[in-house]
C-alpha positions in Angstrom: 98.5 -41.1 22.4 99.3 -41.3 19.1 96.6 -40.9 16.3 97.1 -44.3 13.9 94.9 -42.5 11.2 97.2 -41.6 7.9 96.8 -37.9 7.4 96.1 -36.4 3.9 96.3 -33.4 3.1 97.6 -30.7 0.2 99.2 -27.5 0.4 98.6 -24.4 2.9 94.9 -22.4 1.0 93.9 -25.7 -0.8 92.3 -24.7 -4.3 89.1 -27.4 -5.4 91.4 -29.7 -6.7 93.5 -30.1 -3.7 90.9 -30.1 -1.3 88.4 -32.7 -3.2 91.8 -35.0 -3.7 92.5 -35.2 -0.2 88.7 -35.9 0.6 87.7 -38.3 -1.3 90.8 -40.3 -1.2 90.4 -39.9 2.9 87.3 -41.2 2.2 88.2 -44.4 -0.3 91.3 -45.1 2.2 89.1 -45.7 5.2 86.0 -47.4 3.6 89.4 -50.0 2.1 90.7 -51.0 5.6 92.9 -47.7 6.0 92.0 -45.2 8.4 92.6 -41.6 7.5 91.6 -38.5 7.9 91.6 -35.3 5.2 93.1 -32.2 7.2 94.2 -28.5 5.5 96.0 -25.6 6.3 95.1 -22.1 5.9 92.1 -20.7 4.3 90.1 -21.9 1.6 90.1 -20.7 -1.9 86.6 -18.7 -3.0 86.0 -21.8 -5.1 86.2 -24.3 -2.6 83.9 -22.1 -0.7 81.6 -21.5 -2.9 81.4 -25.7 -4.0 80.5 -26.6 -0.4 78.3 -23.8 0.6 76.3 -25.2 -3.0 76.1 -28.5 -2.5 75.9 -28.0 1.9 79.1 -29.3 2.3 80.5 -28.7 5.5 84.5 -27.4 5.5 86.4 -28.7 8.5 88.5 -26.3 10.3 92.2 -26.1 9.9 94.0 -29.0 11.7 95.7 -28.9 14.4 98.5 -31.5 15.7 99.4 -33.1 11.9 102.4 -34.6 14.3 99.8 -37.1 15.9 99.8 -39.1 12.7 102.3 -41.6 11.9 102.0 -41.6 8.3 100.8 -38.5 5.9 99.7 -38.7 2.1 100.3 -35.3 0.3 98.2 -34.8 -2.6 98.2 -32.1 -5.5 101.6 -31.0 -4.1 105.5 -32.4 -4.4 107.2 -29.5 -3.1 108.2 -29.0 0.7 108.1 -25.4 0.5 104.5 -25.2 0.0 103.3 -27.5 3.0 102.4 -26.1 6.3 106.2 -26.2 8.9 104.3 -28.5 11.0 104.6 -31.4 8.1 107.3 -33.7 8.9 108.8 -35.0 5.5 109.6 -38.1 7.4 106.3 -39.5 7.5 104.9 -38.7 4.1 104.5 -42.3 2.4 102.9 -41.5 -0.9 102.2 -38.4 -3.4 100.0 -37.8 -5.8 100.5 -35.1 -7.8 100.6 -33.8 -11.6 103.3 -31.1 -12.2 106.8 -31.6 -14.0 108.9 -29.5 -11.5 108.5 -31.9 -8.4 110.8 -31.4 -5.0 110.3 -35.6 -3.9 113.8 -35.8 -3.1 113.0 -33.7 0.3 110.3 -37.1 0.9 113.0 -40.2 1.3 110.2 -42.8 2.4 106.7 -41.5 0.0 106.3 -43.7 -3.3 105.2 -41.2 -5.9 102.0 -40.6 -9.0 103.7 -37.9 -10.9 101.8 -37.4 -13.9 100.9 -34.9 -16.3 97.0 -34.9 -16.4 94.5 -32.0 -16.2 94.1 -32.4 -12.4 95.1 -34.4 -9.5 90.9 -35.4 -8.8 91.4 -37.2 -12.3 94.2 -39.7 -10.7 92.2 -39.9 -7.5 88.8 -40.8 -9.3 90.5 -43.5 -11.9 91.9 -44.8 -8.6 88.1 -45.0 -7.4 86.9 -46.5 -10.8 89.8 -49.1 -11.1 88.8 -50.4 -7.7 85.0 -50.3 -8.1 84.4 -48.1 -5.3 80.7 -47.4 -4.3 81.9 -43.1 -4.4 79.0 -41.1 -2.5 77.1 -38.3 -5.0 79.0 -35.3 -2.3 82.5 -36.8 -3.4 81.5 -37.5 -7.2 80.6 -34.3 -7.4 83.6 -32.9 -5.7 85.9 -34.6 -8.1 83.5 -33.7 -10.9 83.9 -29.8 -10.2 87.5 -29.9 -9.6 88.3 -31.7 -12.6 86.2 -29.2 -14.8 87.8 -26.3 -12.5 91.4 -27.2 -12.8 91.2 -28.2 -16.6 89.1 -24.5 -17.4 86.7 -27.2 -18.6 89.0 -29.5 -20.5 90.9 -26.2 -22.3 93.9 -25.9 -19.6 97.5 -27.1 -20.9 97.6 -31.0 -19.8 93.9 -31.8 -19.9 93.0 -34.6 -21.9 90.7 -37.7 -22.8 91.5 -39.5 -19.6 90.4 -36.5 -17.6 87.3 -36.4 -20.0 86.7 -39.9 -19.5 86.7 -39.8 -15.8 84.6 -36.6 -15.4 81.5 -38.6 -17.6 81.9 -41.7 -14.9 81.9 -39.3 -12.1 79.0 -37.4 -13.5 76.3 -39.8 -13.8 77.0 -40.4 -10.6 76.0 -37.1 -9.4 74.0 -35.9 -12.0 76.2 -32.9 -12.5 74.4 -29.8 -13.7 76.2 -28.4 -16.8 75.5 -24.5 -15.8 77.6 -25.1 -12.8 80.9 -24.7 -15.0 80.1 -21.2 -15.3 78.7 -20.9 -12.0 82.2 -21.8 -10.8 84.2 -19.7 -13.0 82.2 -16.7 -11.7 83.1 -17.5 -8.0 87.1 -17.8 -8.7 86.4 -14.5 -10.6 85.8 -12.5 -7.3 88.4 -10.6 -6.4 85.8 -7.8 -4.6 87.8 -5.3 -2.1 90.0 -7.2 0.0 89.9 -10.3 -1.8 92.2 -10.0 -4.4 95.2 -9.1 -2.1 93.9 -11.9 -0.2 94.1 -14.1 -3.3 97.4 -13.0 -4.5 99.2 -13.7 -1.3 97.1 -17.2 -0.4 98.3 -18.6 -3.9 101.4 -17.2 -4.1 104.1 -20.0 -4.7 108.4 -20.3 -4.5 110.3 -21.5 -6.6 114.6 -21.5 -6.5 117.0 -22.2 -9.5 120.0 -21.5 -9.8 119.9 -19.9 -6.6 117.5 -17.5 -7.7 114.1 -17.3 -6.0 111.5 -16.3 -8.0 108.0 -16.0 -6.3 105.0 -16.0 -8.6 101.3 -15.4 -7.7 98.7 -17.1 -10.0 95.0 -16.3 -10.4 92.2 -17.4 -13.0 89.4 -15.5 -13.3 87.0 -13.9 -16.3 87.7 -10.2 -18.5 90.9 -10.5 -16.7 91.6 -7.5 -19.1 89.0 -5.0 -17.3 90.7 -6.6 -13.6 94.0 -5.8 -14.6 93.4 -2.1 -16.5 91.3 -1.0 -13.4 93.1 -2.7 -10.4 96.3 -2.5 -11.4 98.1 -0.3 -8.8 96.3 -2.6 -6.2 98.1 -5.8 -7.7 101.5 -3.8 -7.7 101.4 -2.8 -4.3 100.7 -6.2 -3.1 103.4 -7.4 -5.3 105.9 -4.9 -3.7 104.7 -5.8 0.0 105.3 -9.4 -0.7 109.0 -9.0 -2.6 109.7 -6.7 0.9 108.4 -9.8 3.4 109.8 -12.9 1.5 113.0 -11.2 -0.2 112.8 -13.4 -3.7 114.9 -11.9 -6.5 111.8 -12.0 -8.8 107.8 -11.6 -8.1 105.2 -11.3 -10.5 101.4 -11.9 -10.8 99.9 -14.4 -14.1 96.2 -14.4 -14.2 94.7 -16.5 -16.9 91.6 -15.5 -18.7 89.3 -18.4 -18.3 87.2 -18.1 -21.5 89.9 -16.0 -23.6 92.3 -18.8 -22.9 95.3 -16.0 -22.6 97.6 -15.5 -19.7 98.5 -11.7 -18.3 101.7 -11.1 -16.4 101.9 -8.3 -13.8 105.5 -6.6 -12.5 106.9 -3.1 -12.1 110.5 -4.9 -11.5 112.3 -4.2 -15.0 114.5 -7.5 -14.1 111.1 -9.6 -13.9 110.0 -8.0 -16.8 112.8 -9.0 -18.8 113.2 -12.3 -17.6 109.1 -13.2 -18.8 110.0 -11.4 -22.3 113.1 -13.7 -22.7 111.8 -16.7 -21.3 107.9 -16.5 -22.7 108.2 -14.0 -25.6 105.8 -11.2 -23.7 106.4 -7.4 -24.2 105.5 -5.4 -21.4 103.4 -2.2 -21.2 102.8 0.0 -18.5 103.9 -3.4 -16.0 101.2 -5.7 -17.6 101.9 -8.1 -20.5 99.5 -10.6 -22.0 100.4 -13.8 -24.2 97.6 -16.1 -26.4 99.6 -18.8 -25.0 97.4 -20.8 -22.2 100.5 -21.2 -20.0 99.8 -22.3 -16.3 102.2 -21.6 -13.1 103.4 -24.9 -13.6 104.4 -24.4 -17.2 106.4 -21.1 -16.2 108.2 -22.8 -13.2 109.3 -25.3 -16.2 110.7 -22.8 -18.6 112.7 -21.3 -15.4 113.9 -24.2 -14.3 115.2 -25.0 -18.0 116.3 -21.4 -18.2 118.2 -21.3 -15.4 119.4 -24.5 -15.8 121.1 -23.6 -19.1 123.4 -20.2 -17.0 
């Protein structure tokens, strides 16, 4: 039998913002008259992880039969290529999401929230707030870390007052502790032994334009100088392993200092490396770069897309 319960869910190794969307707007759906139920894909990311085991959350496992549900709400992702196979595009009714380079015409029947906020929680929680909703202290405060997560506390490109504005509602609500910013930018810093492989193939996203495929990995983390200078053969091999199992024409590796505010580019490909100094401006030295421009994933799949767009 059937499951009647929407389905919401994000894309496969949900980061905090993705995962608390889906949550707490499973949660708001059913307590309106909705039944639904949050479900992931593939592993957590270390903040997500390190959020629940804090605040004795409990992480449900990965689902298993997402074609049981007649309908499915995708938050924090518009783009087909980075949902689990088992999603059929078919069903997807709504999406939530705040990215300019969006895929919604592979989603014929989902009504879309496209806009270009610090994070996808801040969309969720003014849905919560315009509503009146009763929001438990656990989902306040899920919302409340990934909105000061995604935005590097209200300093990421996109962040603004109404992401401010939301976070102070959702914080008196869950008397959020103002050392846990840094507590949190600590745990996505880890990139210990195996974890930074891990961490570059988990969040590693495609892109095509122009009939080029370009696949770009995209960490944050702190003295993303030190990681860089003393793993760097690490992040190139990984790099390498990945452009030999998903055959893109580019792949390259942008981590973004969280309290420097800069971005660093990894790539031994001299084609990649000339495509980020023509498109960004960055000048590459010994296959690392580094820009004071805070650019996100996001804003790189934007200046591609133009790029491209334009040969």
């Amino acid at each position: 039998m059937k499951n009647k319960m929407i389905l919401v869910t994000t894309y496969i190794n949900p980061d905090l913002d993705g995962f608390s969307a889906a949550t707490v707007l499973a949660e708001f759906l059913n307590k309106t008259g909705r039944p639904s139920q949050a479900g992931f894909f593939g592993d957590f990311q270390s903040e997500v992880k390190f959020v629940a085991a804090k605040f004795g959350i409990d992480l449900p496992t990965s689902l298993e039969n997402p074609e049981d549900f007649d309908q499915i709400i995708l938050v924090d992702v518009s783009d087909l290529k980075r949902l689990d196979k088992s999603i059929d595009p078919q069903k997807v009714v709504e999406i939530i999401d705040h990215r300019e380079v969006t895929d919604l015409s592979s989603f014929p029947n989902a009504k879309s929230q496209i806009e270009i906020i610090g994070a996808t929680a801040t969309l969720v929680a003014e849905r919560l707030k315009a509503a009146n909703f009763g929001i438990s202290k656990e989902s306040a405060m899920l919302l409340s870390a990934a909105i000061v997560s995604h935005t590097i506390d209200f300093q990421a490109p996109g962040a603004g007052q109404r992401d401010k504005d939301v976070f102070q509602w959702l914080k008196i609500k869950c008397d959020f502790p103002a050392s846990f910013i840094r507590e949190i930018f600590l745990a996505k810093s880890d990139f210990s032994g195996a974890k930074l492989g891990q961490a570059i193939e988990g969040d590693l996203k495609q892109f095509e334009f122009a009939g080029r495929k370009i696949a770009i990995a995209s960490l944050e983390a702190i003295d993303v100088a030190i990681l860089v200078r003393s793993r760097k053969q690490e992040i190139i091999s990984k790099l390498a392993e990945l452009k030999q199992k998903l055959k893109p024409d580019f792949v390259f590796l942008m981590i973004i200092d969280m309290e420097k505010l800069a971005t660093f580019f990894v790539s031994e490909e001299p084609e990649t490396q000339d495509l980020l100094k023509t498109i960004l401006g960055v000048e590459f030295k010994d296959d690392a770069a580094q820009t004071q421009k805070f650019v996100r994933r996001k804003g790189v799949a934007l200046y591609l897309q133009q790029w491209f767009g334009k040969k």
